[in-house]
N, C-alpha and C positions, 0 to 999 in steps of 0.2 A: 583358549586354544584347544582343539581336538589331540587328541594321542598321537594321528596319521601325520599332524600339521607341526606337533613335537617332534617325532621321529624324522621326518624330512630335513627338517633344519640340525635335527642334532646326526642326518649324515652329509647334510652340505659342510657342515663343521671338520667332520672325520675326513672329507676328500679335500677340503684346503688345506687342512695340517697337515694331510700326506702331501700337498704339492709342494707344500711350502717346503717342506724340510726334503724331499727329494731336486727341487731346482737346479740345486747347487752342485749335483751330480750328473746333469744333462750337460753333453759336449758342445763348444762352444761353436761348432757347424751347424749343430741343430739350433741352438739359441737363435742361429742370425736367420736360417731356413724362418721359422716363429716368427720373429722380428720383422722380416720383408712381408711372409703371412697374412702380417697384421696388416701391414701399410696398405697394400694389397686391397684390406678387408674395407681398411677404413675409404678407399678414394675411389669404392665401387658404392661405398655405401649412400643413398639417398637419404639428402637432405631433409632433415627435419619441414614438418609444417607448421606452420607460424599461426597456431590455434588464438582467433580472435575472441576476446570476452562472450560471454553466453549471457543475456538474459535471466536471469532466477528469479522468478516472482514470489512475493513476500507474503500473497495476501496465503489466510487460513484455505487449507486444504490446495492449493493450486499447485504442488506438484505432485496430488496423486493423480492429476488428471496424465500427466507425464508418461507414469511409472517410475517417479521417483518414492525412494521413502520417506516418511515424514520427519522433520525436523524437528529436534526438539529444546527449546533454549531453555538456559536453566532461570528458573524461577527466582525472582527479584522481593523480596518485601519492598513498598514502596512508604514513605512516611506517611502520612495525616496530611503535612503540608505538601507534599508533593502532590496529593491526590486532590488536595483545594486546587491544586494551581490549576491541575487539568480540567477542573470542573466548572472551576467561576466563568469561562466565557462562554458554556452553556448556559450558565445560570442568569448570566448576562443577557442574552441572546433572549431568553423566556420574558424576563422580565422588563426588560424594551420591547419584545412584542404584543403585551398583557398592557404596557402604557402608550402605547400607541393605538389600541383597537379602544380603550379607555379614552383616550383623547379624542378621535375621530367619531364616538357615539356623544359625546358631549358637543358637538362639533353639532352636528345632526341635531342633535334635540334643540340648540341652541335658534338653527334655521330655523326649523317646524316653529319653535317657538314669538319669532319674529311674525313670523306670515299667522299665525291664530291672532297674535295681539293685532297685527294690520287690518283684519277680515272683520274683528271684533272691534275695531275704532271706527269700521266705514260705516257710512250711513244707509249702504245697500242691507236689505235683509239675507239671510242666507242661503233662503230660495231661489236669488236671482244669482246666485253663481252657480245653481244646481241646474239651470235652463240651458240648454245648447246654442240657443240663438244667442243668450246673452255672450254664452265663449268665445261666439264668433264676431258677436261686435268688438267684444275689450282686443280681440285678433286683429282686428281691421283700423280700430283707434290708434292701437300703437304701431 
């Protein structure tokens, strides 16, 4: 707190202890004159507005786009295992995609492998699948 912001409170202090301890010496005309005053005050007074939840977004830096200031939570140690926990279904995720692009080149090679051994069991040489005409017979045969 500033000096100015000390001082102010330490004389809002001084004029309630002076009201307080003077009240009791205010005539009981002026008391109810106060009293109606008030009622007065309060049934000209305008309703509150019924302020509906506000959006706060969470992500980094998005209420300086605002002009809000930034927030800042206090700092957590996390354990070993807690940070496995958060980590394994990354690690998960890596390594089913690392076995799946492994399985689908074996996959591949296995086809390629199939049609060499085919090409290499037939009795055509392998000139005659290099000819155009012939592609377009074995096209028209099947």
């Amino acid at each position: 707190m500033s000096s100015l912001e000390t001082k102010e409170l330490e004389f809002a202090r001084q004029v309630r202890r002076a009201l307080d301890e003077n009240a009791a010496s205010i005539p009981s005309a002026t008391v109810d004159r106060l009293a109606a005053a008030r009622r007065a005050a309060l049934a000209r007074k305008k309703p509150e507005t019924v302020s509906a939840p506000v959006f706060v977004p969470a992500f980094a830096g998005a209420g300086m786009a605002a002009g809000m200031p930034p927030v800042e939570l206090p700092q957590r140690r996390r354990s070993p295992l807690r940070r496995f926990a958060l980590a394994w279904p990354l690690a998960a995720l890596v390594i089913s995609l690392v076995g799946i692009a492994y399985w689908e080149d074996q996959q591949r090679t296995a086809e390629l492998a199939d049609i060499d051994a085919a090409m290499l069991s037939d009795d055509l040489p392998l000139n005659a699948y290099l000819d155009h005409g012939f592609n377009a017979y074995l096209s028209r045969a099947h």
